[in-house]
C-alpha positions as CSV (number, residue, x, y, z in Angstrom):
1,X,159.2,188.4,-263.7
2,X,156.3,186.3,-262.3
3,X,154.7,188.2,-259.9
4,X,154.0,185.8,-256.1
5,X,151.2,186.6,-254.3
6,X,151.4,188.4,-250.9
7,X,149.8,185.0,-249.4
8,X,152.1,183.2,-250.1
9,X,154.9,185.8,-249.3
10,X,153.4,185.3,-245.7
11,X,153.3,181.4,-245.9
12,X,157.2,181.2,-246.4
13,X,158.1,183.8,-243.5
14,X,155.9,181.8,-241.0
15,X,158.0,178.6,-242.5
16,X,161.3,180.4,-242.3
17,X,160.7,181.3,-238.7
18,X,159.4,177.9,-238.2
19,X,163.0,176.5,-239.3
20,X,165.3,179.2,-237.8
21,X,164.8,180.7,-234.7
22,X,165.8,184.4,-233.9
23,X,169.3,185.0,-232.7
24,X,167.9,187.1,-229.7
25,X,165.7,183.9,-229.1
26,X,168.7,181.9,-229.5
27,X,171.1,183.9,-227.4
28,X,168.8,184.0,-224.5
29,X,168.5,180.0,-225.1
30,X,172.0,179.6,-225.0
31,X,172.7,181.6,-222.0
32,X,170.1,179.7,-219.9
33,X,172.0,176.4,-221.1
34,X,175.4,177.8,-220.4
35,X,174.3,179.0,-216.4
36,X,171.6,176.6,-215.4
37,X,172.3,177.4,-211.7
38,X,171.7,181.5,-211.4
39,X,168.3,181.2,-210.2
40,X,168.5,178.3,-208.0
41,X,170.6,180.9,-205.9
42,X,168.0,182.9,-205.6
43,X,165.3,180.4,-205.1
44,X,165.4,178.6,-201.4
45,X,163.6,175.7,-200.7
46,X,159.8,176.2,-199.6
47,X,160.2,174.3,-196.5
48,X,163.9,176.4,-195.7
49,X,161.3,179.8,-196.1
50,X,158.9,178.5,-194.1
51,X,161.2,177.4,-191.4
52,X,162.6,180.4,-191.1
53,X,159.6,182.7,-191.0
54,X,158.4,180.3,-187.9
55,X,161.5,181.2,-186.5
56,X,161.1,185.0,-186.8
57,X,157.2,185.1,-185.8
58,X,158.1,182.9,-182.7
59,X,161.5,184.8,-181.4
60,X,159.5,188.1,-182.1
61,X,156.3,187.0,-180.2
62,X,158.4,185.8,-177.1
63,X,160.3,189.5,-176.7
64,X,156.7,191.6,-177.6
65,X,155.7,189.1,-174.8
66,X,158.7,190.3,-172.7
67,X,158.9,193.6,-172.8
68,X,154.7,195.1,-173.2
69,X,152.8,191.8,-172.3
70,X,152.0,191.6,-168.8
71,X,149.3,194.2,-167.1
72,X,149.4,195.6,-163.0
73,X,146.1,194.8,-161.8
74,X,144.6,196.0,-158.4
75,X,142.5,192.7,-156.8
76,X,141.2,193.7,-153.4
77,X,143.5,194.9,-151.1
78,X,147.0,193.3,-153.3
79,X,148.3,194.6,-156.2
80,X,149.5,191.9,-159.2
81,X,150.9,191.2,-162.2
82,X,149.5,188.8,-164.9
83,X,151.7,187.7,-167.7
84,X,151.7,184.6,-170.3
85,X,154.6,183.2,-170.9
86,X,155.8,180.7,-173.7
87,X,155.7,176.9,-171.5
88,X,156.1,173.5,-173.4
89,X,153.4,172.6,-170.4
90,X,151.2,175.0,-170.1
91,X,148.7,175.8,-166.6
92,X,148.7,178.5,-164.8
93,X,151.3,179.7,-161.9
94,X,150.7,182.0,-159.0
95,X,154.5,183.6,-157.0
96,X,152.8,184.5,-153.5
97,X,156.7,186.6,-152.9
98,X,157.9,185.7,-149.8
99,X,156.0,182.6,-149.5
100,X,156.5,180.4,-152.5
101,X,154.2,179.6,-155.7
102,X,151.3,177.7,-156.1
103,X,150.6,175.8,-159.9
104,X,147.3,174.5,-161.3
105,X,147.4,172.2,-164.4
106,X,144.2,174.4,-165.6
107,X,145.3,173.9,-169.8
108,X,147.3,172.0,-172.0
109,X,149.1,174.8,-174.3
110,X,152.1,176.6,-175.2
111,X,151.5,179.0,-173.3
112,X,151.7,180.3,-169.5
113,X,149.5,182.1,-167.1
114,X,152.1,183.9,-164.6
115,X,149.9,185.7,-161.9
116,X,152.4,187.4,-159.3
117,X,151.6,189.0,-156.0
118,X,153.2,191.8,-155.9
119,X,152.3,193.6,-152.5
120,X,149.3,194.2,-150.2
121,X,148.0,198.0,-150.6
122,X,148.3,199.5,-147.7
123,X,145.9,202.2,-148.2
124,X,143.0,199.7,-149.1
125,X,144.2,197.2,-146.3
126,X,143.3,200.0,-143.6
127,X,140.1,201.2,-145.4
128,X,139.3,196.9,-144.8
129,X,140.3,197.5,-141.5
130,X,138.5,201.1,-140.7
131,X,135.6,199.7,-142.8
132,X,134.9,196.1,-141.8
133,X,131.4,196.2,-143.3
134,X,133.0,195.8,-146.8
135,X,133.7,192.4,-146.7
136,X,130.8,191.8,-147.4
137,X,131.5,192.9,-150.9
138,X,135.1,192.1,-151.6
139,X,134.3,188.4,-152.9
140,X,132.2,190.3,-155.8
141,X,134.9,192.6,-156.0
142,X,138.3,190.2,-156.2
143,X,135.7,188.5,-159.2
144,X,135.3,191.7,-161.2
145,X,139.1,192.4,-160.7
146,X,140.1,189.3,-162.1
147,X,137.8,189.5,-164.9
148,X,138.8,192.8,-165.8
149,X,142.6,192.2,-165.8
150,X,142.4,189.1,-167.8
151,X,140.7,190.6,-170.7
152,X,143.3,193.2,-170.7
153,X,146.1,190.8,-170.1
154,X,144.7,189.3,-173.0
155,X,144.1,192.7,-175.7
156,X,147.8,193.6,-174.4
157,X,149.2,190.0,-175.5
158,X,147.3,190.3,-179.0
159,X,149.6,193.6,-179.6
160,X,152.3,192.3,-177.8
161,X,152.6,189.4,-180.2
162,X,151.6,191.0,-184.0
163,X,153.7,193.9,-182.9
164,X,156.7,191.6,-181.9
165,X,156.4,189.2,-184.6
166,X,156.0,192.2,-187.3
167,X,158.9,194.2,-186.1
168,X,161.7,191.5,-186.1
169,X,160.3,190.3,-190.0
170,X,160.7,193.7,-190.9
171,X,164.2,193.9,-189.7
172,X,165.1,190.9,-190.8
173,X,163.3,190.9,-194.3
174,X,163.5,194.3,-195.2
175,X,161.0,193.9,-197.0
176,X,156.8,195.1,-195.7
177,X,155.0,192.4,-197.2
178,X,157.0,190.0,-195.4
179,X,156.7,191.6,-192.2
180,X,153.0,191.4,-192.1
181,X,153.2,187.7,-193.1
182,X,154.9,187.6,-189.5
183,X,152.4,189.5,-187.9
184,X,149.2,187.6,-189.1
185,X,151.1,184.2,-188.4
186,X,151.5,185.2,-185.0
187,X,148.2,186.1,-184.5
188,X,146.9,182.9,-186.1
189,X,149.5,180.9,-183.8
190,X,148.1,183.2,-180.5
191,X,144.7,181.9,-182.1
192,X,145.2,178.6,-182.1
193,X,147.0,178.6,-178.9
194,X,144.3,180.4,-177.3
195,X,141.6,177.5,-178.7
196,X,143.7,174.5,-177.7
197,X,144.1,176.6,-174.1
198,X,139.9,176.7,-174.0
199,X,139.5,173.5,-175.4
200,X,141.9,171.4,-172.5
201,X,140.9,174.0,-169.9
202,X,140.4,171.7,-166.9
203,X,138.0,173.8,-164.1
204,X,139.0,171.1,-161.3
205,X,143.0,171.5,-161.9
206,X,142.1,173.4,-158.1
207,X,141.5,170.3,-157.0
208,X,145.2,169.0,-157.1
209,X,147.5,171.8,-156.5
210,X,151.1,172.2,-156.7
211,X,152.5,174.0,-153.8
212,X,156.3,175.2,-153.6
213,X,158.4,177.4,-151.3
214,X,156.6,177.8,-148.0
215,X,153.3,177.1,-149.4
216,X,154.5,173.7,-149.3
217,X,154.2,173.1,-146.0
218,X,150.5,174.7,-145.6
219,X,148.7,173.9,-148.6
220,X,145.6,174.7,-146.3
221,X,146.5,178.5,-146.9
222,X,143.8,178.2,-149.5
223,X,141.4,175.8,-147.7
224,X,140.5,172.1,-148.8
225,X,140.7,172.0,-152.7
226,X,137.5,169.8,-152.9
227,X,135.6,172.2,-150.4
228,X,136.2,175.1,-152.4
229,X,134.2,173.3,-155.1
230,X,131.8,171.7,-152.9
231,X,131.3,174.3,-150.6
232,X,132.2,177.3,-152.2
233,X,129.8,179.6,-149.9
234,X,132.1,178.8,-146.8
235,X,135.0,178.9,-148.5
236,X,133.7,182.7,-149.2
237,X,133.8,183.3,-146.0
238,X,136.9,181.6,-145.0
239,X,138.9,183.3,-147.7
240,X,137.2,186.9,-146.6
241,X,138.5,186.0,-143.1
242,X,142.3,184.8,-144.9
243,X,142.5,188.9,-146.1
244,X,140.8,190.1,-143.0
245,X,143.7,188.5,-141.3
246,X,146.5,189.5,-143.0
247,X,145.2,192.7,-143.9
248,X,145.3,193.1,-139.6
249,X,148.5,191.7,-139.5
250,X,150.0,193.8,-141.9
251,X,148.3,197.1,-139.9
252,X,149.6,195.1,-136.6
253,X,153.5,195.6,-137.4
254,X,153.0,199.2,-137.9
255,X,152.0,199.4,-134.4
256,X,153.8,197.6,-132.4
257,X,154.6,198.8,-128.9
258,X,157.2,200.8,-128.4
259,X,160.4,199.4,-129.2
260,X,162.6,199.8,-132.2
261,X,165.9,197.7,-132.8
262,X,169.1,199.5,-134.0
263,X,171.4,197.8,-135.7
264,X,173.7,197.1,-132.9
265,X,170.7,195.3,-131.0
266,X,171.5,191.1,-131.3
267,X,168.3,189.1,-132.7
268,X,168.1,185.5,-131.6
269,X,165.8,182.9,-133.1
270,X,164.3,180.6,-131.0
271,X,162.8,177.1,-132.0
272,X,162.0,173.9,-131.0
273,X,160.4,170.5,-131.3
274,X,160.5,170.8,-134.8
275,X,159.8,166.7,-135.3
276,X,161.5,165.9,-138.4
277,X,159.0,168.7,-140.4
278,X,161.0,168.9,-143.5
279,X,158.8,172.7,-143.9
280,X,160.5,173.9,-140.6
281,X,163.6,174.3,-142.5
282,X,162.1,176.4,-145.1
283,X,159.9,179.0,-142.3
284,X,163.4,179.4,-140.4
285,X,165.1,180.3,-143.3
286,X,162.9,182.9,-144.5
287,X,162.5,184.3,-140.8
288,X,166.6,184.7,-140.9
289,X,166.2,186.7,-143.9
290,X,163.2,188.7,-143.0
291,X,164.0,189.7,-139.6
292,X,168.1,189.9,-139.8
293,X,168.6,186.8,-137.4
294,X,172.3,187.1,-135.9
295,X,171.9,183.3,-134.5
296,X,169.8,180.4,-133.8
297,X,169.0,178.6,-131.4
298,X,167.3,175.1,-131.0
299,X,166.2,174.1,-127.3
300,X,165.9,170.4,-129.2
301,X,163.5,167.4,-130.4
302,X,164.9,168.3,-133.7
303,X,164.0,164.3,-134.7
304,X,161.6,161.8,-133.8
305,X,162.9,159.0,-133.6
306,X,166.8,159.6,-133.2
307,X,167.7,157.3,-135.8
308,X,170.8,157.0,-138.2
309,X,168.7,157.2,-141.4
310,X,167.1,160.2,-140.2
311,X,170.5,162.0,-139.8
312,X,170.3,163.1,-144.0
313,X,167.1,165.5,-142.2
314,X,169.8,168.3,-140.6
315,X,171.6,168.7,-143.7
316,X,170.3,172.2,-144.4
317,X,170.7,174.0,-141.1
318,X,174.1,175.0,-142.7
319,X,172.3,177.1,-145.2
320,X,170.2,178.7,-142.8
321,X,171.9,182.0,-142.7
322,X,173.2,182.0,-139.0
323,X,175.1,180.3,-136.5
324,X,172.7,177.2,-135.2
325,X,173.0,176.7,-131.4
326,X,171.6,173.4,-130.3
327,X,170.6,171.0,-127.0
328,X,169.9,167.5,-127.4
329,X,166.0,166.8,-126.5
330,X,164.5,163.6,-125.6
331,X,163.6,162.8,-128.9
332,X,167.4,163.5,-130.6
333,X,170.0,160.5,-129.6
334,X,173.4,160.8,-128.9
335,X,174.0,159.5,-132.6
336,X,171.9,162.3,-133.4
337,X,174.5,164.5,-131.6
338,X,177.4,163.3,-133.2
339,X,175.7,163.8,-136.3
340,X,175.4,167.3,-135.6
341,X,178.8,167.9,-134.4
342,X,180.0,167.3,-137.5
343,X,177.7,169.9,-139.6
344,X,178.9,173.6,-140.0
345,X,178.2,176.3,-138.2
346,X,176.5,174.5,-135.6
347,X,177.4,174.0,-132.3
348,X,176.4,171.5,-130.1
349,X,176.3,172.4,-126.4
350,X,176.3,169.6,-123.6
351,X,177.0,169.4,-119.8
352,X,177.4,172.5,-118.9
353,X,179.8,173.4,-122.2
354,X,179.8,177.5,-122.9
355,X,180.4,179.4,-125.9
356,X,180.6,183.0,-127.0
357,X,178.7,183.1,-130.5
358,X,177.6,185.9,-132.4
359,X,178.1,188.6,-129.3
360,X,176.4,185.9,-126.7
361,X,177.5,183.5,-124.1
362,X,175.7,180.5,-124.3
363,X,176.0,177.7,-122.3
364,X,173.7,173.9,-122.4
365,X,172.8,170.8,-121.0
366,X,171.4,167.7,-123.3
367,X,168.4,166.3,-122.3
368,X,169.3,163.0,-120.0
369,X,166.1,161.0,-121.2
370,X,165.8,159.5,-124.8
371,X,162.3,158.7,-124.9
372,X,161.4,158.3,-128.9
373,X,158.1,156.8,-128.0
374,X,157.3,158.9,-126.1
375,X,157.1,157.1,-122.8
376,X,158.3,158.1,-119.4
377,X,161.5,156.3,-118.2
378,X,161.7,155.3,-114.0
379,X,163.3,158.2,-112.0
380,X,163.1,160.8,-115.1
381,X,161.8,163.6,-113.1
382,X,165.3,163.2,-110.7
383,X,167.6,162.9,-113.9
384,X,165.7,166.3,-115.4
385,X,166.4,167.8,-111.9
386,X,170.1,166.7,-111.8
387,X,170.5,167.4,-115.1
388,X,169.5,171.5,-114.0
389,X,172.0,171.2,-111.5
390,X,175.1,170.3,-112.9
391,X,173.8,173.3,-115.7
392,X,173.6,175.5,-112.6
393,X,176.9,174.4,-111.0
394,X,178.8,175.2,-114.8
395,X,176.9,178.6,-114.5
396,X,178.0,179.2,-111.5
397,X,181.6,178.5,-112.8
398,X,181.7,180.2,-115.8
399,X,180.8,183.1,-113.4
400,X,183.8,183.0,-111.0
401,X,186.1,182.6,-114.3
402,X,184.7,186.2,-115.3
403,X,182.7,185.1,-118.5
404,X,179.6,184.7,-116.7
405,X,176.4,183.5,-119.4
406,X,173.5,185.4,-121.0
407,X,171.5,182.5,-122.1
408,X,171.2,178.9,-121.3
409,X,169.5,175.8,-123.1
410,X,167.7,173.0,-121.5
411,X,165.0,171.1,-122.9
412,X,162.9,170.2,-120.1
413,X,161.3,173.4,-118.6
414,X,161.8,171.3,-114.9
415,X,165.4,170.9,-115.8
416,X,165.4,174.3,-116.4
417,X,164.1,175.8,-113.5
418,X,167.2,174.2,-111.1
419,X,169.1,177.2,-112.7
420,X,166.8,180.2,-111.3
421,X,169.2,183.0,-110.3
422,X,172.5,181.8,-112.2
423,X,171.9,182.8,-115.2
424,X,170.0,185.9,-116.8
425,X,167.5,183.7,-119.1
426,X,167.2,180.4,-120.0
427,X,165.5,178.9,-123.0
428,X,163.6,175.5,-123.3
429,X,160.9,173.4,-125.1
430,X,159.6,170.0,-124.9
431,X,155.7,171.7,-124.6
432,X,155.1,172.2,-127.2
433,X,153.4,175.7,-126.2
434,X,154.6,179.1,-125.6
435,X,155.4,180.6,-122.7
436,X,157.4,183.2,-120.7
437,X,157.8,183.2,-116.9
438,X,160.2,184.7,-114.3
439,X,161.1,182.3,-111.7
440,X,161.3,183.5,-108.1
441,X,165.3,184.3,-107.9
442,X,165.0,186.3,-111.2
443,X,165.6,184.4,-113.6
444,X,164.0,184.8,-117.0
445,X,162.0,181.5,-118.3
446,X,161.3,181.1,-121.8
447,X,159.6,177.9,-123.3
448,X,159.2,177.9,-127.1
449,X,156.2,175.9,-128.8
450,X,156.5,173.3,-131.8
451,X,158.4,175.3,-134.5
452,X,157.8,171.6,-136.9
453,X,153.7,172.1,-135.3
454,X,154.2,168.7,-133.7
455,X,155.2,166.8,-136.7
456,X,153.0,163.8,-137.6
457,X,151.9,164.6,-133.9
458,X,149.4,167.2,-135.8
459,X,146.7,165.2,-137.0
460,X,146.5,163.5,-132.9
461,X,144.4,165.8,-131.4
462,X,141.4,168.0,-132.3
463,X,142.8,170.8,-132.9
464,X,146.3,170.3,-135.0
465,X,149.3,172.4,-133.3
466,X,150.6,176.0,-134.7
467,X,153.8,176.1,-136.3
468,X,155.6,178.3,-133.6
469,X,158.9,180.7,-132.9
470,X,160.3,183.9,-131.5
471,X,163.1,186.5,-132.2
472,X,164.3,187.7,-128.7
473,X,166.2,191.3,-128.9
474,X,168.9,191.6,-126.8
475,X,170.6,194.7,-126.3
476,X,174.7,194.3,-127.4
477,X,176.0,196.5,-124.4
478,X,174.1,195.0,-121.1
479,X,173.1,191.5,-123.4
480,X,169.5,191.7,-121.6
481,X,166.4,191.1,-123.2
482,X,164.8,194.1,-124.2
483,X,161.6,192.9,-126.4
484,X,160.7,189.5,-127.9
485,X,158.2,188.8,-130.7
486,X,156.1,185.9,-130.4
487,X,155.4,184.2,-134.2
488,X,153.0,182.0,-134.8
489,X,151.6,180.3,-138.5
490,X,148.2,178.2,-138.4
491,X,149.2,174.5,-137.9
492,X,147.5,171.7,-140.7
493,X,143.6,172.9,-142.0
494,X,143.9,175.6,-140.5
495,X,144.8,179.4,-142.0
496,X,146.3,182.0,-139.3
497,X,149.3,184.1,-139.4
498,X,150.0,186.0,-136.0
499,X,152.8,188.3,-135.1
500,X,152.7,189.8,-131.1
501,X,155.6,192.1,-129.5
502,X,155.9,191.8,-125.9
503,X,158.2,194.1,-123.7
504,X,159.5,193.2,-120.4
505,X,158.5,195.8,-117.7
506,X,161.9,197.0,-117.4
507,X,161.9,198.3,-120.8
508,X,158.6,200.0,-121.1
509,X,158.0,203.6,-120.9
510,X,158.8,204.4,-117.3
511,X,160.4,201.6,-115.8
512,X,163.8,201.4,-113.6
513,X,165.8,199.1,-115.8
514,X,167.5,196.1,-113.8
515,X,171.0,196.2,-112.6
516,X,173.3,194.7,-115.3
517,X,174.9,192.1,-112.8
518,X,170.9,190.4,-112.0
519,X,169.0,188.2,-114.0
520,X,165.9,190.5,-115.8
521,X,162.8,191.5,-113.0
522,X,159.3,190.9,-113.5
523,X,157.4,190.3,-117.2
């Protein structure tokens, strides 16, 4: 036998393998063929994975946001909160609780700046008070505070987010690579957010403000947006003297004079001449809820003008939060009336016409002049005096029926004064200033100022007129006035907040209280 040489032994393998694959090769080929669709299953579309990691980094960055992102921070004499917030709009928001909000459009990115007040500190606010002599500092030190919580806010948002975004991919991967692919996306999304935020930041969004809530109707609370840039010295000073301010009126209501209301005592609201200022509606509300108002009352000049299209204006005393009582002023027609006759919860009282509401008789006369313009009508000061005497002649019959009356209405303070000695205490307006007299027989005189601060009248004079209104406490059992406080908000430019209690000298420390059957004595 020829013996082949080990070469070409080698040779003919390589060829054999060459012609014939393996089986193994072969099996694995034919089981590939035979299920071409086993690791498609397994293998989502890019786009599909990438989708749905967004998804998990943004869901998980919004509830780290929710629950750990926001920091307390001390600024003066108030305490806040800062937050960021996920906003298709972005800027920045400030919640002044009770008083409303107050938005600047300082940056254009998905994200929020929430800055709440939360309370003024009452232990700082009297060391302002005790200590006047550090004003001079708090502008420095409201800066630092701000700086300070901002960089915090902003540590706390970075953990917030990664630790969010990290937490939900690992519980919905399962898997720890995946979960810190969530986290580092969300801190390159916080990145980029945070660049697009500096680059569109807009340092003049101050100058166009967007009030809401009772801010509304006094942007001035935070002076002139174009003088704070131009003249940001005084507004210093002016915003030193805003906190000096409240800070005094916060330590004013904690020492009031002696006089506390149970919860028997009745609390009547008194307004007037509120001039079609839409902002009136908002401030009466607030002091309903604040100080537990059992009813309202309106001594009239609700309108301006008295005209139908102006009738849409009344359609939220319903949602005040008590009874409305209300006289017709020279400024409110009789279509004005009818108007209000028809609203809820109000009641309209005219010639004389008496009603019992919320413990309280009350009893009115509608103003005989309609004067929208303002100009005086021949004879008016006999119709105001005639007008007081048919009020005094239903007093005096509402007396001999046995349900005599604890308070009237009348617009006109000379109207008013025909009914001295029938009645307890009457209410009025039309001054558009506060005062409180009693007349020579007795009777208790009380005229309310502008609670719409003149209307458009504002901008008239010099000085514009306060917003103005007072809760009268009358005792339930003898229905006598035992303490009133007088309330009174800065009018347009200007930035004041005042709150006075006044007693009448027959409920001070001391005095002989007046017989029950007699209007009140002396102030």
């Amino acid at each position: 036998m020829a013996r082949v040489p080990a070469a070409v032994l080698n040779a003919r393998s390589i060829l054999n393998v060459l012609r014939k694959p393996p089986r193994a090769l072969a099996r694995q080929y034919g089981r590939r063929r035979s299920h071409p669709s086993v690791e498609l299953v397994h293998q989502p579309h890019p786009w599909t994975r990438a989708l749905g990691l967004v998804t998990v980094v943004l869901l998980g960055a919004w509830l780290g946001l929710l629950i750990v992102g926001n920091v307390r921070v001390p600024v003066g004499p108030m305490n806040t909160t800062m937050t960021l917030r996920p906003s298709l709009s972005g800027g920045t928001k400030i919640n002044v609780s009770p008083l409303g909000a107050l938005q600047l459009d300082s940056h254009h990115a998905p994200v929020r700046l929430d800055v709440n007040v939360d309370q003024l500190d009452p232990e700082r606010s009297q060391a302002l008070v005790d200590h006047p002599e550090r004003l001079s500092g708090l502008q420095d030190e409201v800066a630092t505070d701000v700086e300070h919580g901002t960089l915090d806010l902003a540590v706390r948002s970075v953990v917030a987010v990664v630790s969010g975004a990290t937490a939900l991919g690992l519980a919905v991967y399962r898997r720890p690579r995946r979960a810190l692919a969530a986290g580092g996306l969300a801190l390159t999304l916080l990145a980029a957010c945070g660049g697009t935020a500096y680059a569109t930041w807009n340092p003049e969004s101050v100058l166009e403000p967007k009030f809401s809530g009772l801010l509304s109707s006094a942007p001035s609370l935070v002076g002139n947006a174009r003088s704070i840039v131009t003249e940001f010295d005084v507004y210093q000073k002016e915003l030193a003297r805003l906190v000096t301010n409240v800070t005094k009126l916060y330590d004013v209501t904690s020492t009031l004079p002696a006089y506390q209301p149970d919860p028997t005592t009745i609390r009547v609201l008194h307004v007037s001449d509120i001039h079609l200022n839409p902002a009136s509606w908002k401030i009466i509300a607030s002091l309903v809820e604040q100080y537990k108002v059992n009813v309202i009352v309106d001594s009239g000049d609700t309108m301006d003008h008295g005209t139908a299209a102006e009738n849409g204006f009344l359609d939220p005393i319903p949602d005040l939060g008590a009874p409305y009582v209300w006289v017709r002023g020279n400024h409110d027609s009789l279509t004005t009336q009818r108007y209000m006759e028809g609203l809820k919860r109000v009641h309209v009282l005219d010639n004389g016409k008496a009603e019992t509401i919320a413990g309280l008789r009350f009893a009115g006369m509608g103003d005989p002049q309609f004067t929208p313009d303002r100009s005086t009508n021949p004879g008016a000061d006999e119709s105001q005096e005639a007008a007081g005497d048919r009020l005094a002649a239903a007093l005096r019959e509402q007396r001999a029926a046995g349900t005599p009356v604890d308070l009237a209405i009348a617009h006109e303070p000379s109207a008013a004064r025909e009914v001295d000695g029938e009645v307890p205490m009457i209410l009025s307006g039309h001054l558009h200033h506060q005062e409180m007299e009693v007349m020579k027989k007795g009777t208790r005189l009380r005229v309310e100022g502008s609670t719409g601060g003149s209307g458009l009248r504002a901008v008239e004079g010099k000085y514009p007129d306060p917003i103005e209104a007072s809760i009268l406490y009358m005792d339930r059992d003898t229905r006598r006035l035992q303490a009133w406080d007088e309330i009174k908000l800065g009018g347009l430019g200007l930035t004041t907040a005042e709150v006075s209690r006044h007693l009448p000298e027959d409920n001070q420390p001391g005095a002989t209280p007046s017989p029950t059957g007699s209007p009140t004595g002396t102030p």
